[in-house]
NULOKE-547191 format. One record per residue (C-alpha): chain; x negated, y negated, z. Coordinates in nm, 3 decimals. Each point is the difference from the previous one (the first is absolute). Example, Ala and Ser with C-alpha at 12.3 -4.5 7.8 and 13.67 -1.06 7.14 Angstrom:
residues 2
KOLVEX tilo      px      py      pz
KOLVEX    A  -1.230   0.450   0.780
KOLVEX    A  -0.137  -0.344  -0.066
END
This chain:
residues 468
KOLVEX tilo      px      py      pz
KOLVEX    A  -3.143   0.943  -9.840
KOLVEX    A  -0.050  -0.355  -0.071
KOLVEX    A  -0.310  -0.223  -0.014
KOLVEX    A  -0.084  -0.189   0.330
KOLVEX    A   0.098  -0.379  -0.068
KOLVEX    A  -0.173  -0.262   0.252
KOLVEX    A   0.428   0.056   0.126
KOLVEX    A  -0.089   0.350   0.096
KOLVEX    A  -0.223   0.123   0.307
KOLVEX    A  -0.251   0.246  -0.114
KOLVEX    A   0.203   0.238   0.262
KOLVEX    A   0.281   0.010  -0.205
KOLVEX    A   0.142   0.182  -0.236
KOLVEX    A   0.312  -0.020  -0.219
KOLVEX    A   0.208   0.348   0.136
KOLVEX    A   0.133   0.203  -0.193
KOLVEX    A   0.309   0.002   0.164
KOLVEX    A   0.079  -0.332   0.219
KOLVEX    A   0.269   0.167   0.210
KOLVEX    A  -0.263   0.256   0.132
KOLVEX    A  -0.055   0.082   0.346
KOLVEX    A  -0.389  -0.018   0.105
KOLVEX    A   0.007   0.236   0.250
KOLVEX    A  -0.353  -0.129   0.203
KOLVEX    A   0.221  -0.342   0.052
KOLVEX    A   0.385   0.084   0.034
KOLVEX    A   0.094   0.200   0.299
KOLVEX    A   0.040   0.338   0.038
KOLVEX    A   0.348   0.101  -0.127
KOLVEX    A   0.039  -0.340  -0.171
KOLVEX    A   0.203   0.128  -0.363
KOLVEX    A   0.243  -0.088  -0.235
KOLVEX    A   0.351   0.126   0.058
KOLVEX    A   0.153   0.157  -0.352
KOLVEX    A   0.126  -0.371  -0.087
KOLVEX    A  -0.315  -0.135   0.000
KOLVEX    A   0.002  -0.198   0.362
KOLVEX    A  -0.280   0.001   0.243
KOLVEX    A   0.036   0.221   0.311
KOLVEX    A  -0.185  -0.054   0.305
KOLVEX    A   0.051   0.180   0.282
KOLVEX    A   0.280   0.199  -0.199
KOLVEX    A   0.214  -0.326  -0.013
KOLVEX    A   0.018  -0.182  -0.304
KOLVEX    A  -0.122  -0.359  -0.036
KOLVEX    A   0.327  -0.126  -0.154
KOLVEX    A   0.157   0.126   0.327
KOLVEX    A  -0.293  -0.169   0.199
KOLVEX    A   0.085  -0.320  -0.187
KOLVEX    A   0.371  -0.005   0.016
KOLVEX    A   0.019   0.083   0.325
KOLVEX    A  -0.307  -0.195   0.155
KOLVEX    A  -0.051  -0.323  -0.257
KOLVEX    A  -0.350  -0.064  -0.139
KOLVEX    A  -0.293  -0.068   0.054
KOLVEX    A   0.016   0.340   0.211
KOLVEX    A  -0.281   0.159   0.200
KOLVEX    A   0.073   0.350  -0.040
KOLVEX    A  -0.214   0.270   0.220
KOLVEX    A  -0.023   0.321  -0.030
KOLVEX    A  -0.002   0.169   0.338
KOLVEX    A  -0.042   0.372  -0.112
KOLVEX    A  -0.315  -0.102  -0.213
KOLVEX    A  -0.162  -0.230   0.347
KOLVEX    A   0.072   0.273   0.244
KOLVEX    A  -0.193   0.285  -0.255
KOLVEX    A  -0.230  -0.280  -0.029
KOLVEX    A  -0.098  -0.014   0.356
KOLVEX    A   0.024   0.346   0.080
KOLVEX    A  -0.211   0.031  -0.291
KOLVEX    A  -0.305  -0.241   0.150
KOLVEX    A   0.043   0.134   0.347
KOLVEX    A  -0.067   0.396  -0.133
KOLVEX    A  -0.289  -0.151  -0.201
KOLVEX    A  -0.184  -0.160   0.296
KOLVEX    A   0.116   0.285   0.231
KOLVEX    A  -0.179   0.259  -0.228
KOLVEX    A  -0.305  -0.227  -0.072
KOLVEX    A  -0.060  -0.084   0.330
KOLVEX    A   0.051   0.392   0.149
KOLVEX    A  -0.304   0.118  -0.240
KOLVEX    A  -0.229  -0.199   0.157
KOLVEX    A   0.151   0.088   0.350
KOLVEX    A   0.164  -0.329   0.072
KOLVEX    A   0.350  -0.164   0.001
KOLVEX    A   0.123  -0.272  -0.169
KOLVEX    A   0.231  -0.306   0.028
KOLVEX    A   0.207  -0.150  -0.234
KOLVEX    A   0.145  -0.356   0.006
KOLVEX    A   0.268  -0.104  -0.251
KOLVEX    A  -0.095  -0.367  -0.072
KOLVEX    A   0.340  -0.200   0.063
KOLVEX    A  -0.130  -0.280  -0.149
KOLVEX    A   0.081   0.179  -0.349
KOLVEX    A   0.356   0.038   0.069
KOLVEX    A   0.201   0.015   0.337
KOLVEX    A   0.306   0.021   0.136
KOLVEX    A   0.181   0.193   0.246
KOLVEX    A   0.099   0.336  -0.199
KOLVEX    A  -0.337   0.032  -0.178
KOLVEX    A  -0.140  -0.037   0.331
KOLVEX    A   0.210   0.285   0.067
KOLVEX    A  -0.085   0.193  -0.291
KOLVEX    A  -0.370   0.003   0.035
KOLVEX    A  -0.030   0.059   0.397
KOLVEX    A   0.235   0.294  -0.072
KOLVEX    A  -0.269   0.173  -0.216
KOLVEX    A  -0.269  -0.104   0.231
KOLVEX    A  -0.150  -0.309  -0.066
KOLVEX    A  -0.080  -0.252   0.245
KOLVEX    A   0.061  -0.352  -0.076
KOLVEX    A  -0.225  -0.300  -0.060
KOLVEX    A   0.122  -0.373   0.083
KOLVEX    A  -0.157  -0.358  -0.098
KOLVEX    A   0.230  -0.218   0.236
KOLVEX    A   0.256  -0.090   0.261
KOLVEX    A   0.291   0.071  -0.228
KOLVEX    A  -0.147   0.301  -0.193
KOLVEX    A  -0.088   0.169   0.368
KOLVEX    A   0.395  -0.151   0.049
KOLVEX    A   0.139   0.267  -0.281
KOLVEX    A  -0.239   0.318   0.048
KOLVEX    A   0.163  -0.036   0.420
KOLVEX    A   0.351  -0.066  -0.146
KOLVEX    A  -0.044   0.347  -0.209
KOLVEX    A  -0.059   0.182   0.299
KOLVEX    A  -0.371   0.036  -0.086
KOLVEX    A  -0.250   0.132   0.343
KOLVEX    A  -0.217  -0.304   0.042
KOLVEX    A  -0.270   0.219   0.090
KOLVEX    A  -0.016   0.130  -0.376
KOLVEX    A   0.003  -0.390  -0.101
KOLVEX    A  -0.300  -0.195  -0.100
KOLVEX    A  -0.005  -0.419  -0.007
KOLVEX    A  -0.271  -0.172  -0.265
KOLVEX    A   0.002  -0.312  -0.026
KOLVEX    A  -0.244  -0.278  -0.064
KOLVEX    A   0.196  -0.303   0.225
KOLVEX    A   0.212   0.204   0.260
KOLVEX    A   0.133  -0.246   0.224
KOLVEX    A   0.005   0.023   0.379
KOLVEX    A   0.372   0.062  -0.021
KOLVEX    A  -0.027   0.321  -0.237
KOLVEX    A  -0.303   0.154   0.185
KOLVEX    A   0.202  -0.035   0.308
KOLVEX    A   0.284   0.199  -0.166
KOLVEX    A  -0.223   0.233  -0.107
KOLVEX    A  -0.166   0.048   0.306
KOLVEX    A   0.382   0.005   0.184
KOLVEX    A   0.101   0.289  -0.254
KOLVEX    A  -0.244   0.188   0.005
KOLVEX    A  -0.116   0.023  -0.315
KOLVEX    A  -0.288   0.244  -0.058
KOLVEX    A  -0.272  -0.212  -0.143
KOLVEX    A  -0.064  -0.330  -0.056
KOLVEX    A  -0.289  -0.085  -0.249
KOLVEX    A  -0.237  -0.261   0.048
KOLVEX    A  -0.088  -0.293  -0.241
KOLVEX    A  -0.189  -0.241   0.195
KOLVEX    A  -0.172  -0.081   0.304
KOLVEX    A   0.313  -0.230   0.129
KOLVEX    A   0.230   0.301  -0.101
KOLVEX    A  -0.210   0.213   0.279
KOLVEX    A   0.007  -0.267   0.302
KOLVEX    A   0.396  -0.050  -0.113
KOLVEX    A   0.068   0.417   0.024
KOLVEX    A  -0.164   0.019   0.331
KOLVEX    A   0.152  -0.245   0.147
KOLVEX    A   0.336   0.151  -0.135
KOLVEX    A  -0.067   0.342   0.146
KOLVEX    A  -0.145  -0.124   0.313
KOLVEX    A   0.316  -0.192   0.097
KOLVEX    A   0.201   0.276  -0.058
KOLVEX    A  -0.221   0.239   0.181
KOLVEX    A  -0.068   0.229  -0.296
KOLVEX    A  -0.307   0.112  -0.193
KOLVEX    A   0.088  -0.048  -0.354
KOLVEX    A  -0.192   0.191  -0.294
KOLVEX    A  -0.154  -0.205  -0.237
KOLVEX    A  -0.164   0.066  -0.343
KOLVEX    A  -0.226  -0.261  -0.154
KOLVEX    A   0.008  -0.132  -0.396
KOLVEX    A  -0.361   0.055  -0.146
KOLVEX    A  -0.061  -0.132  -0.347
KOLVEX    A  -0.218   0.283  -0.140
KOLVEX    A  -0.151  -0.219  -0.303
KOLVEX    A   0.203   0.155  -0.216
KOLVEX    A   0.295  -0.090  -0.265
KOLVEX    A   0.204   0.234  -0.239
KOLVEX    A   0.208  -0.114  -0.257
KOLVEX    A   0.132   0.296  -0.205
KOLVEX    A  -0.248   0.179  -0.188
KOLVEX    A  -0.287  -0.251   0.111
KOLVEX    A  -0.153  -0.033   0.295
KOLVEX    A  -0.321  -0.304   0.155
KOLVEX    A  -0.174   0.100   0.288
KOLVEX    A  -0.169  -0.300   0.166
KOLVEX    A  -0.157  -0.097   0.324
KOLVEX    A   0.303  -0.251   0.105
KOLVEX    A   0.311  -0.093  -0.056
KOLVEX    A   0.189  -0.312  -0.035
KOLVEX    A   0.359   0.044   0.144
KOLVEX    A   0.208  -0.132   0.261
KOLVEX    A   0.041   0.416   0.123
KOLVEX    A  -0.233   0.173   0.277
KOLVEX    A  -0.301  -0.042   0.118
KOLVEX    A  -0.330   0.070  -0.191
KOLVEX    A  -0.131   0.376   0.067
KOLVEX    A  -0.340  -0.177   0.119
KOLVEX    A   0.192  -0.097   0.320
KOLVEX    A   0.191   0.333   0.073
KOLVEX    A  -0.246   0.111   0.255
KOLVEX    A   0.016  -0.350   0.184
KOLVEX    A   0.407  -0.034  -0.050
KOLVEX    A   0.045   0.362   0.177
KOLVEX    A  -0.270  -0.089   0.304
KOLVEX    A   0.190  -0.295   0.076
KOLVEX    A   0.359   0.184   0.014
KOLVEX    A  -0.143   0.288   0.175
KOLVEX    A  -0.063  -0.285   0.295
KOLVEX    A   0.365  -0.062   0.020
KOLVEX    A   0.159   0.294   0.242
KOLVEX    A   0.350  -0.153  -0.161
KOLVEX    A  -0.110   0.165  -0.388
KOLVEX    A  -0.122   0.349  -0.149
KOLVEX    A  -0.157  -0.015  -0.278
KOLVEX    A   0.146   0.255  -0.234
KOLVEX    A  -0.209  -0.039  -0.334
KOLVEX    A  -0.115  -0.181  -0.288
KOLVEX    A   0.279  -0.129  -0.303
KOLVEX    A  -0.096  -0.074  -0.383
KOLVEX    A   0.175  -0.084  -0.289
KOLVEX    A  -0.187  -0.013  -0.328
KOLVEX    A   0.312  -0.149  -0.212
KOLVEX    A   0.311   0.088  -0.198
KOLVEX    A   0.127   0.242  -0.253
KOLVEX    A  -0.297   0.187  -0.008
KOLVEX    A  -0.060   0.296  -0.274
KOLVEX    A  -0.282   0.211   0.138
KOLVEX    A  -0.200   0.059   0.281
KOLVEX    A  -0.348  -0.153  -0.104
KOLVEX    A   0.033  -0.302   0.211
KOLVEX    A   0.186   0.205   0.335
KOLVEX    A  -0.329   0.245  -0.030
KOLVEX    A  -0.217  -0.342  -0.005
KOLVEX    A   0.193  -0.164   0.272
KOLVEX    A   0.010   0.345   0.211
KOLVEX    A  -0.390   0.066   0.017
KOLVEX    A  -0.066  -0.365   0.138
KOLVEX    A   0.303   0.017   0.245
KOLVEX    A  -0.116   0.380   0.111
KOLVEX    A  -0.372  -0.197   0.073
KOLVEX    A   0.158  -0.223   0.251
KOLVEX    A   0.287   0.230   0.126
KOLVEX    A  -0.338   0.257   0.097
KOLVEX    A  -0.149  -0.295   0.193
KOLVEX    A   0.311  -0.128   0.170
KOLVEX    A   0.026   0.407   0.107
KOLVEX    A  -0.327   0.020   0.174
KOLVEX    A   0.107  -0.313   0.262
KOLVEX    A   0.379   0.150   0.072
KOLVEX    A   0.304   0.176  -0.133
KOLVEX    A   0.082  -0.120  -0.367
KOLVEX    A   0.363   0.218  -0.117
KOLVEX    A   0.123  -0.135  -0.328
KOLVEX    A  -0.156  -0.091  -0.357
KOLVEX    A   0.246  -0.189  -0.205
KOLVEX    A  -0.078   0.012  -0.345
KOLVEX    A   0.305  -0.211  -0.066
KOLVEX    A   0.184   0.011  -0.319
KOLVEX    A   0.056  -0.172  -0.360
KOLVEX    A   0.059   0.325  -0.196
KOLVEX    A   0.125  -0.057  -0.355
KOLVEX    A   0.309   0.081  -0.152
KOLVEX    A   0.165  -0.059  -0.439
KOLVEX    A   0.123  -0.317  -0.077
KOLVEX    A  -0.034   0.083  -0.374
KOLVEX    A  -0.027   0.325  -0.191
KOLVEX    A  -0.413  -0.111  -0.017
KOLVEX    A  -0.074   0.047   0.383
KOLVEX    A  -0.110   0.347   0.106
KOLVEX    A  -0.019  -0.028   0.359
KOLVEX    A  -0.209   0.277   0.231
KOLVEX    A   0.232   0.257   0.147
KOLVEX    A   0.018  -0.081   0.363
KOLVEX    A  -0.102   0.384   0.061
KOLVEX    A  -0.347  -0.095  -0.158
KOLVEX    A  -0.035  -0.323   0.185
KOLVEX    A   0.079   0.153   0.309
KOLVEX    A  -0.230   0.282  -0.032
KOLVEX    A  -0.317  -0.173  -0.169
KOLVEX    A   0.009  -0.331   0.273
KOLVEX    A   0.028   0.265   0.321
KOLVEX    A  -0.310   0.214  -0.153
KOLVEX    A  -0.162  -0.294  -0.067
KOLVEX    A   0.040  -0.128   0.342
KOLVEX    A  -0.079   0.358   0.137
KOLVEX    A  -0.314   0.011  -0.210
KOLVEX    A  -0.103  -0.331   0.167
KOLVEX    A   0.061   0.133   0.313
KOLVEX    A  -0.162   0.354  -0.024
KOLVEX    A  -0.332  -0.219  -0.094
KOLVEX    A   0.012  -0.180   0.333
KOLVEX    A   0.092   0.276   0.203
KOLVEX    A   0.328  -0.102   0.132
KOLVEX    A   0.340   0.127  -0.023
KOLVEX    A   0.231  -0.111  -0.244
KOLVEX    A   0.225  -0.258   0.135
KOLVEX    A   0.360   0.029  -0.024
KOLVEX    A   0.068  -0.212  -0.337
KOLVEX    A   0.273  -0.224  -0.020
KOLVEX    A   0.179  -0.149  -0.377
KOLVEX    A   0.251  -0.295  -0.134
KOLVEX    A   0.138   0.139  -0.317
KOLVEX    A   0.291  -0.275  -0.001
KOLVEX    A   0.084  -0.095  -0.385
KOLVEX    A  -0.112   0.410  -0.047
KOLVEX    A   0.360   0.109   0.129
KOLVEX    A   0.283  -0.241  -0.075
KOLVEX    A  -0.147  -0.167  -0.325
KOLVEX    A   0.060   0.245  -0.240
KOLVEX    A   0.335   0.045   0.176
KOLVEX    A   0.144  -0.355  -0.092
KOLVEX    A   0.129  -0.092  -0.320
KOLVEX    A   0.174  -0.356  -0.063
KOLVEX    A   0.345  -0.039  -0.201
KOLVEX    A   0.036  -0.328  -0.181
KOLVEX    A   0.251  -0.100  -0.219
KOLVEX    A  -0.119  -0.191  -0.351
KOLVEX    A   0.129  -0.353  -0.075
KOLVEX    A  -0.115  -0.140  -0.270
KOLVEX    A  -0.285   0.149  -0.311
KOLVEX    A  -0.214  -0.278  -0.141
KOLVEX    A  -0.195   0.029  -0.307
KOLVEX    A  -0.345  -0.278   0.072
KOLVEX    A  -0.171  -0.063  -0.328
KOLVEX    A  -0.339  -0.059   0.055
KOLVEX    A  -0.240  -0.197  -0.222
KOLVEX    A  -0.190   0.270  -0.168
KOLVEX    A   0.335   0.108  -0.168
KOLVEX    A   0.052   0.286   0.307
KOLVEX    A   0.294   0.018   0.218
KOLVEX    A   0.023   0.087   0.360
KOLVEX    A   0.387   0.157   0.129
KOLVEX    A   0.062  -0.121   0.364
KOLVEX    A   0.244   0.202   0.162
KOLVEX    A   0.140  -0.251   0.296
KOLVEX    A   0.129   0.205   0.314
KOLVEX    A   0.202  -0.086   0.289
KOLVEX    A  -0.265   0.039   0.244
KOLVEX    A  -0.403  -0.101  -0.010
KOLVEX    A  -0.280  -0.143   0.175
KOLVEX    A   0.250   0.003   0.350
KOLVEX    A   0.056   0.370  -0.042
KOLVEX    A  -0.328   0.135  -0.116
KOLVEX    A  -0.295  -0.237   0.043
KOLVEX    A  -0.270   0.221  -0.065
KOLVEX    A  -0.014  -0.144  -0.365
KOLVEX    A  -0.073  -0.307   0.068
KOLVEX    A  -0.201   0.032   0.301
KOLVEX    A  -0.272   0.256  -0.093
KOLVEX    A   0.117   0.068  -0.400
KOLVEX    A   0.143   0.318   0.067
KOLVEX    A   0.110   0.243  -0.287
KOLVEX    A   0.361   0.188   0.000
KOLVEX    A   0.199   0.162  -0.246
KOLVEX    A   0.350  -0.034  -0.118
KOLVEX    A   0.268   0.175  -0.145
KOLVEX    A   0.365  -0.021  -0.061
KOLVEX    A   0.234   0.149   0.226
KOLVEX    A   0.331  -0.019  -0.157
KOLVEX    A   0.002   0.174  -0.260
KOLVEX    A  -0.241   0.140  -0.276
KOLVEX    A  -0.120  -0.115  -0.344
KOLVEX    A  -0.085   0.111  -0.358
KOLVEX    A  -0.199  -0.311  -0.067
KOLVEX    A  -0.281   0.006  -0.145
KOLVEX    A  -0.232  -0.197   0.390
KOLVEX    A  -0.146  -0.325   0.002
KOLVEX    A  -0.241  -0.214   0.224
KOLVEX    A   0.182  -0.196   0.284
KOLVEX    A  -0.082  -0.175   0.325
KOLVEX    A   0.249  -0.025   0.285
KOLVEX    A   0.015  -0.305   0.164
KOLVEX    A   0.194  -0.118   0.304
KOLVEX    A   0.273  -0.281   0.047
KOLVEX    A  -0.267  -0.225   0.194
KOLVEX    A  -0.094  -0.332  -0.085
KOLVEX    A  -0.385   0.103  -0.077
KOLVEX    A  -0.180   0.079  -0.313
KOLVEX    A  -0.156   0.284   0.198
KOLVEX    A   0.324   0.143   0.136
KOLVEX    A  -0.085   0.370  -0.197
KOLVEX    A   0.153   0.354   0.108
KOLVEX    A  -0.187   0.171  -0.310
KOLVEX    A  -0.269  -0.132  -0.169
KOLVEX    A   0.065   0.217  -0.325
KOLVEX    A   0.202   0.272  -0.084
KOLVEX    A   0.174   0.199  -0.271
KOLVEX    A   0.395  -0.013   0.043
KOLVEX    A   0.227   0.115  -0.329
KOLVEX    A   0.004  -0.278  -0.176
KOLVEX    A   0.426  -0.019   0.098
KOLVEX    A  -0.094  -0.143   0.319
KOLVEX    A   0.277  -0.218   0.045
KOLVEX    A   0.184  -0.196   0.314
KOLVEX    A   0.203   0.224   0.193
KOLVEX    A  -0.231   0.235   0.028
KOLVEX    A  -0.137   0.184   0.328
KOLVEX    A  -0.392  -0.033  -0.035
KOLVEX    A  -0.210   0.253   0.248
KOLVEX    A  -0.357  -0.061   0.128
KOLVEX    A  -0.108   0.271   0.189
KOLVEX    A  -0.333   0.023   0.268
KOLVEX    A   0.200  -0.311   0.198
KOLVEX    A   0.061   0.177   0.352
KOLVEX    A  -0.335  -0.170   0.129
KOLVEX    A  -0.089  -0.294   0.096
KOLVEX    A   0.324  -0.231  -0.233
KOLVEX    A   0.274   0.064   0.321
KOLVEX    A  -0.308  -0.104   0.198
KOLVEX    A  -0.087  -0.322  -0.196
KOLVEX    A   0.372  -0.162  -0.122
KOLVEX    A   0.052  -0.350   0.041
KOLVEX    A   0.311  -0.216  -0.029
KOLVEX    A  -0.182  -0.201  -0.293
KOLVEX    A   0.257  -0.210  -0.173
KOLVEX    A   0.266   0.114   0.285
KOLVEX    A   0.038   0.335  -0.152
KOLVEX    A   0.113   0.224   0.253
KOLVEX    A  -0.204   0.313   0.095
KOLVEX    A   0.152   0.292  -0.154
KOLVEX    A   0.124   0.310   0.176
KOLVEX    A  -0.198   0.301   0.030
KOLVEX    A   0.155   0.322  -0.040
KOLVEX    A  -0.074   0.392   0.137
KOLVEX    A   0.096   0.240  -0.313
KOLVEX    A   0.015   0.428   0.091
KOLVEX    A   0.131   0.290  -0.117
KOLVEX    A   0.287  -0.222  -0.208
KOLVEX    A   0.068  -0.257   0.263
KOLVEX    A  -0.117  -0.314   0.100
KOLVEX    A   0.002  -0.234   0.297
KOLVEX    A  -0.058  -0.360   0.072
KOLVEX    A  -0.337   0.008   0.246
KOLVEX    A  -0.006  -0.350  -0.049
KOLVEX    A   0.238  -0.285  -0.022
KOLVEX    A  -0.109  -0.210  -0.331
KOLVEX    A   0.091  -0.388   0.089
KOLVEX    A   0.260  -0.254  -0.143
KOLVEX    A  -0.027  -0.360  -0.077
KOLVEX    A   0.234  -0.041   0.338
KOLVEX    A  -0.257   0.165   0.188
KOLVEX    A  -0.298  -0.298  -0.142
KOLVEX    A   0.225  -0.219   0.123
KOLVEX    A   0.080   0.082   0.311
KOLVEX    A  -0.366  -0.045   0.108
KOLVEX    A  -0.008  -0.381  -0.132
KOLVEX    A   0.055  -0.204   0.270
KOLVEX    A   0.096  -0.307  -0.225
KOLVEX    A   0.348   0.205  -0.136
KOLVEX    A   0.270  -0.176   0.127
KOLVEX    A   0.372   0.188   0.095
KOLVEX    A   0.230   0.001  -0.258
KOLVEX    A   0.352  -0.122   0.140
KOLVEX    A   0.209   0.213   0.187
KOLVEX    A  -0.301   0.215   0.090
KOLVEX    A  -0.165   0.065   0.372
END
């Protein structure tokens, strides 16, 4: 192992072997074929490239379907030993598109939805709207009246104009449309750590002081029915520290709300952890599962009510690990810095537009070559994008064989969350394609973009002659 260098993170070590699989942050199945090439999905990556260019979302869908089936069976059992049912909700804000909309309502997940366009996919999937829930904190008239026009299952509250605007939706259409309302619980969890305060400060929800007030007022309005309270506590999550803090305070106003009229559904909401790097250890969903619904069932026995059924997000939990990214190296660039040390960047054909978590929150990933295998001794790298921006990083640091060379397919695994979901056309490079790998075949699910489809939406392109 070698000495930490202010180049290396404390969470990283020099591997003993840099073509190594972690198997906490590749997908399950992910391999090298007898030649040394990655496999995903039982197709190769060389394949994946060839046939489907790079950069290249690749998904596997065997590994988000065992996913989901996985969370439902853990919620299903938790919430049975304390003689209640739960709901699941796979977060489409982590990923979405038609087929994985597909995927997950096949194993039993419902589906939650942030806007028009998102609510626009989950119906074009053929998912019920009744097992569809719509967050949102600035849903326009037009999307609530879709919603309400669908008939989509719940809509959750954010503010007092949000209520006025769903009523008025339901009541022109005749219907009484359930409801759920966003409660800020006080509490925020950010991996291992969680702060427990009195308020927070965030555009989401209203503040768990005015629950009792928010529900009086929509039980007033014959148009709504108020199905239950909604918190989320943050993102990628390890633990259930702050979900046991957030569930005792919800439980004290969910008991309340209980003794004036019918309250169904506690939604704990989501943020459950998964491996970037070979350093994360998230909390087996089974444990989660299991130590939130006691927890909530505790709360409950202690007021003498009955456990509510208990409702969960876990979005980035079922397709994240699932994703990998293919890239293809351009150039390798020795920086020598001016304490006599030396930095490789490793430039790929993607970046910031492809995978913005980097840049926007500092996000950690790991790397390694997909090609082919090495003997070389590893060294340090970072991957960096194409981008014009200094902070256009895919990998902070990493060991690679110190061959790394252009040509090369580079891998970064843990990208099936929340990279589809953020691309951008910075610098007009087209969105890549993301593609559905199982059981040795793979599948376009959708169309990556070409610099003839950026133009075609600027208005200032003029015909070329002898066109229409």
């Amino acid at each position: 192992m070698s000495a930490h260098t202010p180049l290396v993170p404390d969470r990283l070590e020099q591997p003993e072997d840099a073509n190594a699989l972690d198997a906490g942050v590749w997908p399950d199945g992910a391999m090298r074929t007898p030649s040394g090439v990655l496999a995903i999905g039982g197709v190769s990556a060389t394949d994946l490239a060839t046939r489907f260019g790079t950069p290249l979302y690749v998904m596997d869908e065997t590994v988000v379907r065992a996913r989901a089936r996985r969370a439902r069976a853990a919620f299903d059992a938790a919430a049975a030993a304390h003689g209640t049912t739960a709901h699941v909700y796979y977060a489409g804000k982590a990923f979405l598109s038609t087929e994985v909309v597909r995927w997950v309502t096949d194993e039993g997940l419902a589906v939650d939805v942030a806007s028009g366009g998102e609510l626009a996919v989950a119906l074009a999937a053929g998912a019920d709207p009744r097992r569809i829930g719509f967050h949102g904190n600035n849903k326009s008239v037009a999307e609530i009246s879709r919603a309400v026009e669908v008939g989509v299952g719940s809509i959750i509250l954010d503010s007092d104009i949000e209520i006025e605007r769903v009523a008025a939706a339901a009541a022109a259409r005749g219907v009484i449309q359930s409801v759920r309302v966003r409660v800020n619980s006080g509490v925020h969890a950010e991996t291992h750590d969680f702060l427990a305060t009195a308020h927070e400060d965030q555009k989401f929800g209203f503040p768990l002081s005015r629950a009792e007030e928010v529900v009086a007022r929509i039980r007033t309005l014959p148009s709504l029915e108020f199905g239950g309270l909604h918190c989320h506590i943050g993102s990628q999550i390890f633990g259930t520290a702050g979900f046991l803090e957030s569930a005792a305070r919800l439980v004290e106003v969910h008991a309340r709300l209980s003794a004036s009229g019918e309250v169904r559904v506690l939604n704990l909401g989501g943020g459950f952890g998964i491996a970037y790097t070979s350093t994360d250890d998230p909390t087996p969903i089974e444990e989660l599962a299991a130590g939130i619904v006691a927890a909530v069932a505790a709360e409950c026995a202690a007021r003498g009510i009955p456990v509510p059924v208990v409702a969960f997000e876990p979005g980035r939990l079922i397709v994240g690990p699932a994703g990998v990214t293919l890239y293809e190296v351009g150039t390798v660039k020795p920086v020598h810095l001016d304490d006599d040390r030396t930095r490789v960047y490793v430039s790929v054909d993607g970046g910031m537009s492809d995978n913005a978590r980097p840049a926007l929150y500092g996000a950690q990933y790991s790397a390694r070559i997909a090609s082919r295998t090495s003997t070389v001794d590893s060294a340090l790298v970072r991957v960096v994008g194409k981008h014009c921006e200094s902070g256009d990083i895919v990998v902070d640091a990493e060991y690679l064989p110190g061959d790394v060379a252009p040509g090369d397919l580079l891998a970064v695994p843990a990208t099936g969350a929340y990279c589809f979901s953020l691309s951008s056309n910075y610098n007009y490079v087209p969105r890549p394609p993301v593609v559905a790998v199982a059981d040795g075949s793979a599948r376009v699910i959708v169309r990556g973009e070409t610099i003839d489809d950026l133009l075609s939406r600027d208005a200032g392109v003029r015909p070329t002659e002898g066109s229409e």
